[in-house]
N, C-alpha and C positions, 0 to 999 in steps of 0.2 A: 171570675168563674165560680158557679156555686159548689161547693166542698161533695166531694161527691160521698154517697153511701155505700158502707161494704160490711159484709157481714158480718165484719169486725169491730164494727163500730155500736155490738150488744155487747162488746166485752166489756169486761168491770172492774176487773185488774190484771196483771201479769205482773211476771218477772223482770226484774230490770233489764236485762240483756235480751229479752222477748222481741223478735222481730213483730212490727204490726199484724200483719198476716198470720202472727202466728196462733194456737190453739188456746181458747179462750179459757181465763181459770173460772169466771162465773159467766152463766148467761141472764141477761135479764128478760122477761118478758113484755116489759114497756118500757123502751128507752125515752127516753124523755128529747120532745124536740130538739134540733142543735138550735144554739145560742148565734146570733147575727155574727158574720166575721166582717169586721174592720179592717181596712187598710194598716192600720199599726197592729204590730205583734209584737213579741217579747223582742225579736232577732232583729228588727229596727234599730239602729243606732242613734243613740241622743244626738246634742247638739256636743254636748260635753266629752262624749268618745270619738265624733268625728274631731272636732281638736285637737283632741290629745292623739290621735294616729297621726295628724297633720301638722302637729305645731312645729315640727323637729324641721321638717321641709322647709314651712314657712318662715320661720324662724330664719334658717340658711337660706333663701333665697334675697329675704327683705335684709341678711348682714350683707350679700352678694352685691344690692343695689345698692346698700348705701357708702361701701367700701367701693363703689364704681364712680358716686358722683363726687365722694371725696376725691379720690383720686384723679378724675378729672377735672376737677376745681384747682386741684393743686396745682395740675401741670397745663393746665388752659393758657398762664401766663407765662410761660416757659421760656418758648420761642413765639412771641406777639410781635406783628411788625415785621417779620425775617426779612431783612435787606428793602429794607421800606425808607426812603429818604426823608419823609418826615416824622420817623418815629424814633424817641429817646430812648428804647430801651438798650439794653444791653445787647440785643442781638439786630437791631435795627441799624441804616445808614447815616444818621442826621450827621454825625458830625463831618464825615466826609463831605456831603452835600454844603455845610457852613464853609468848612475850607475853599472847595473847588468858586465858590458865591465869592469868598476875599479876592479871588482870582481873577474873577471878571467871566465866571465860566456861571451861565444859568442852568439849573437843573428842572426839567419839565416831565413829572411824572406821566406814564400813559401804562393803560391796565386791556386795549385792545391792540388785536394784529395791526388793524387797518392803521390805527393812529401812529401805530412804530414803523408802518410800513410809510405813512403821509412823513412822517418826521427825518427820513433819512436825506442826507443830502452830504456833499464836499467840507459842509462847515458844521459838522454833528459826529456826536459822538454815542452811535446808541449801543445802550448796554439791558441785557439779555438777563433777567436776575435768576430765573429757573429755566429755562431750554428743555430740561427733560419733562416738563409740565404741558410743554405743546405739541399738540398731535402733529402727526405727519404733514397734513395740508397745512397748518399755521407756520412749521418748516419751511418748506417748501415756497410760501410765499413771503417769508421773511428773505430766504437767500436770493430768490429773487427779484427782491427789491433792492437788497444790499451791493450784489454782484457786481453792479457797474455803478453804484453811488457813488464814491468814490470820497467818504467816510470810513469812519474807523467804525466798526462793531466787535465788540466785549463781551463774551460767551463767558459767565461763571457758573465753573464747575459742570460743564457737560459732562454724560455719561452716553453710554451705547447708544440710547433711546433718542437722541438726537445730535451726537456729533458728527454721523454721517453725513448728513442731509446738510447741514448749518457749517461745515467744514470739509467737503469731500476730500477724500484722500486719506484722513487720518483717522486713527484709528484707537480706541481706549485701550491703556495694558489691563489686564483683567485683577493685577493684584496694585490697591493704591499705595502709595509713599506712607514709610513707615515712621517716616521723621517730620514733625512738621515746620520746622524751619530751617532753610534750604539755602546756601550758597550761589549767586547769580551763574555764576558758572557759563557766562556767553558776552557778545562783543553787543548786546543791545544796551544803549548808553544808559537811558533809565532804569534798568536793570543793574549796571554800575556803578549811579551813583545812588541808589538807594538800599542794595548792600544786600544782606542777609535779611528774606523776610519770611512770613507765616504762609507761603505757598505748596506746602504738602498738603497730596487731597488728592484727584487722580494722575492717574500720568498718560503722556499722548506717545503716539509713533506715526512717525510720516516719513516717506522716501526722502532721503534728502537731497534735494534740487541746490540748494547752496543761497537760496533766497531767502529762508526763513529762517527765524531768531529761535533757538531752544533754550530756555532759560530755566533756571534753576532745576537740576537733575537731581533724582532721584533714583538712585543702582543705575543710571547710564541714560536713563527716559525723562524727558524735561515734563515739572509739571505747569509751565507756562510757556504758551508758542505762538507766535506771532507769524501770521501769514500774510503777503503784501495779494490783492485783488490783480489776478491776470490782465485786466483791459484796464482798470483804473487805478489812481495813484494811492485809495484806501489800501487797509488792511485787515483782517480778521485774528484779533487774540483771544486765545484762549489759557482762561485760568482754571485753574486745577481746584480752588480753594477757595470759599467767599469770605476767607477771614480776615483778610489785609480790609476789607470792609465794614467791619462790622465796630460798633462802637466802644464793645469794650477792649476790641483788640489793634486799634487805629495805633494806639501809642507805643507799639511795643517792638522791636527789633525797625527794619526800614519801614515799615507794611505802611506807615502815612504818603513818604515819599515814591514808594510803588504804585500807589493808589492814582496821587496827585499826577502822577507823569500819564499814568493808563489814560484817565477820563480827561486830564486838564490841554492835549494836544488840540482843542476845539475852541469854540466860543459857546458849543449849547451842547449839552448832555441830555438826551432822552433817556431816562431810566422804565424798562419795560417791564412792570410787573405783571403777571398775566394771571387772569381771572378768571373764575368759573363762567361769568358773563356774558364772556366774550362769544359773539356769534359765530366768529369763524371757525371755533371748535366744534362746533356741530355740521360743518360740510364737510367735513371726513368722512368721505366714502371709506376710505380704507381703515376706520377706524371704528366699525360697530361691537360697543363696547356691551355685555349683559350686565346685567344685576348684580353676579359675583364678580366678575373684575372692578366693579366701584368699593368694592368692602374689602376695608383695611386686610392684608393678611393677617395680622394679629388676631382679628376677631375671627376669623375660618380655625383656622388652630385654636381659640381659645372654644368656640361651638365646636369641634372637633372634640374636643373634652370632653367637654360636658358630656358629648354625648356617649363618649365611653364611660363618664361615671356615670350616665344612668344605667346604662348596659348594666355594668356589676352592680351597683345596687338592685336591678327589676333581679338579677339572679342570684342578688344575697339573700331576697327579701323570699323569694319563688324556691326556694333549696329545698331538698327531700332527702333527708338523714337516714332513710329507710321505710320499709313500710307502717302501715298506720298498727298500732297496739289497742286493743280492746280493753276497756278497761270498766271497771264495774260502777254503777253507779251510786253515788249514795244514799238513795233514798230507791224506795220504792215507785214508779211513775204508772199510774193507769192506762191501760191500754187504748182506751178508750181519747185518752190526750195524747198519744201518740198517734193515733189515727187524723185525730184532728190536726194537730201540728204538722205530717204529713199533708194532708190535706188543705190544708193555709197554704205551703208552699209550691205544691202542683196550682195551684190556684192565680199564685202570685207570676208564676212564669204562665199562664196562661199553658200549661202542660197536660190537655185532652187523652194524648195519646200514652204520656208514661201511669196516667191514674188508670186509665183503662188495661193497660196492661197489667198494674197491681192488682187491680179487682180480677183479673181474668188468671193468674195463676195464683191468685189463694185459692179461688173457686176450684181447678182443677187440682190443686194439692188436696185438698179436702176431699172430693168427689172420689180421688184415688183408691184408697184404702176401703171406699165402702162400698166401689162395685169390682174391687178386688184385683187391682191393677198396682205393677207398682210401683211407688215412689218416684222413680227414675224416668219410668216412664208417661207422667202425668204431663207432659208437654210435649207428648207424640200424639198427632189425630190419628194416624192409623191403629192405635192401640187404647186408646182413652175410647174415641166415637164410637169404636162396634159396643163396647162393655155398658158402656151408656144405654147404646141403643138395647141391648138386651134388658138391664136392669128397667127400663121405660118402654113398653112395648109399642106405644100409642105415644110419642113424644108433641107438642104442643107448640112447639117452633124447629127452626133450621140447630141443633145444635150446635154442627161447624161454624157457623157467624156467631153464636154466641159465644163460644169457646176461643175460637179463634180467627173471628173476623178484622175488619179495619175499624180504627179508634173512628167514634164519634166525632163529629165534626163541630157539636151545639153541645152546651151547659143542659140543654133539656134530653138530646141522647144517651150524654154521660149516666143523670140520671135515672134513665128509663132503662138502661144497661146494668146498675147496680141493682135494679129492682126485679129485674129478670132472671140476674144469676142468683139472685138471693131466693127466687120462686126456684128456681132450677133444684139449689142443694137441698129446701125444703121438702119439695116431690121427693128427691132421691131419698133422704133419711126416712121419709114416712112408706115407701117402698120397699 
């Protein structure tokens, strides 16, 4: 937008504290054209002060990422493998899996429903390694494959989210075993002869019918319970704990001899790891899951943060200690550069209507005093226009539009508006 012209823009100096508009200390008689305005002004920021506003951010976000993928590099290999038959590590099953193979018991991994549901049979032993990982449907069609196999199936460490469905009847205590290893505490033979093992982890409750094994208790709640199948001669156990499992805990109290008895009642072992893969977790009707139930709770609480620290930061940063102080400047500034620096800035926000309002009440602050109205009143048409019109008997346009019409819509009105009121105060002072 072109810089617009006001009558102030003859001035030659002023007072540091000098509003633009305000009374001129020289007038010139040929102001010298303005000078082209550029896109850059003084109030531009370099490349070097946006940095330096940003680096502090930057700085803390890129320590953020990189304190995130350490962190997760560190613990990527933490739990690798969890209950996985072919893997060595310490939280993995192999070595169970070597034992129950000395035994004459094969171990056949499956990672879908369908294949643990194909694999069930009289002479199998399938085991369940997360339960609370499969939706409702993938439930639901495990139990009923299981129900009348008339196989053993091994439930480690169900919780709410699927011991219903996979074990009707029973039920999770809501607080787990505080001890983790646990006295057999029940008349189930492997159970006795395998002694005291690492089965703390949840605990069950079921009516007691007189048919099912509760073993090793927990304040009075067994956290391993064996169920025999209504119609068939399998059974359904469930363990509280996947540590009697895991390879670095195989050797420690009974938990090998526990292990061997649970899975080695068979000739094949289905071990069922379940997978993101798997098709059948996607025909869950009753399970339409959004965007936010996929994401970790850690990370909603950790965005949770954050975004309370931007909160306080945008209002540390946003604060008002009081009102603004005026303060003197230390040089003397031209009036004339203030006009214009005003005028850059209406310019740069494309601001028609606030530059026209400046030209429009200098014009009638001045006009005031010299057709004898006052002060206070110089932004009243019903008391500025009549004074006008007297002082001008024969006036030469609409005053009210000029005084106090609507802001220009074009770069060429604005103009033609400065140049009117600047003819207007002219007439008036040679009047």
């Amino acid at each position: 937008m072109t810089e617009p012209r006001t009558p102030n823009s003859r001035q030659d100096s002023g007072n540091p504290g000098d509003h633009p508009t305000g009374t001129p200390s020289a007038t010139l008689t040929a102001p010298p054209p303005p000078a082209p305005v550029s896109d850059a002004t003084s109030v531009t920021p370099t490349a070097r002060q946006v940095w330096t506003r940003t680096r502090g951010i930057a700085l803390a976000l890129a320590f953020l990422l990189i304190a995130g993928v350490a962190i997760a590099a560190v613990r990527s290999g933490e739990k690798h493998g969890t209950l996985d038959p072919r893997s060595a590590d310490p939280y993995g099953s192999r070595a169970v899996a070597e034992l129950l193979a000395d035994r004459g018991v094969d171990t056949r991994l499956v990672t879908t429903t369908a294949e643990a549901r194909a694999a069930t049979g009289r002479d199998t032993t399938l085991l369940v390694a997360a339960p609370d990982l499969l939706t409702p449907h993938q439930q639901e069609q495990l139990t009923a494959a299981t129900g009348d196999s008339g196989g053993r199936t091994l439930l480690v460490a169900p919780g709410s989210a699927s011991v219903g469905r996979l074990a009707p009847g029973v039920t999770v205590d809501p607080a787990p075993s505080t001890d983790t290893t646990l006295a057999p505490g029940c008349d189930l033979a492997a159970a006795r002869r395998a002694g005291p093992a690492d089965t703390g982890g949840h605990r069950y409750q079921v009516p007691s019918t007189g048919a099912e094994d509760a073993c090793y208790p927990s304040d009075g709640a067994p956290t391993l319970l064996r169920l025999p199948l209504a119609t068939a001669p399998g059974d359904t156990v469930l363990l509280g704990s996947p540590d009697i499992l895991l390879n670095d805990r195989l050797d420690e109290q009974g938990n090998a001899s526990l292990a061997l008895q649970l899975l080695g009642t068979r000739p094949h072992l289905v071990w069922y790891l379940p997978s993101l893969s798997d098709d059948a977790a996607a025909g869950d009707a009753q399970n339409d899951r959004g965007f936010l139930d996929l994401i970790p709770k850690g990370w909603l609480w950790g965005t949770l943060q954050l975004f309370i620290a931007a909160a306080l930061a945008a209002l540390w940063r946003a604060r008002r200690l009081g009102p603004l102080v005026a303060e003197r400047l230390p040089v003397a500034i031209r009036a004339s550069e203030t006009v214009e620096g005003r005028a850059r800035l209406y310019r740069k926000a494309n601001a028609r209507d606030r530059a026209a309002t400046a030209l429009r009440i200098s014009t009638r602050t001045k006009l005031a005093p010299l057709i004898g109205v006052p002060p206070s009143q110089a932004d009243s048409p019903e008391t500025l226009l009549p004074a006008l019109a007297r002082q001008l008997p024969t006036p030469t346009q609409d005053l009210h539009t000029l005084l106090f019409g609507p802001p220009p819509t074009t770069d060429a009105a604005l103009i033609a508006l400065a140049d009117h009121l600047d003819a207007l105060e002219r007439e008036v002072r040679h009047s």
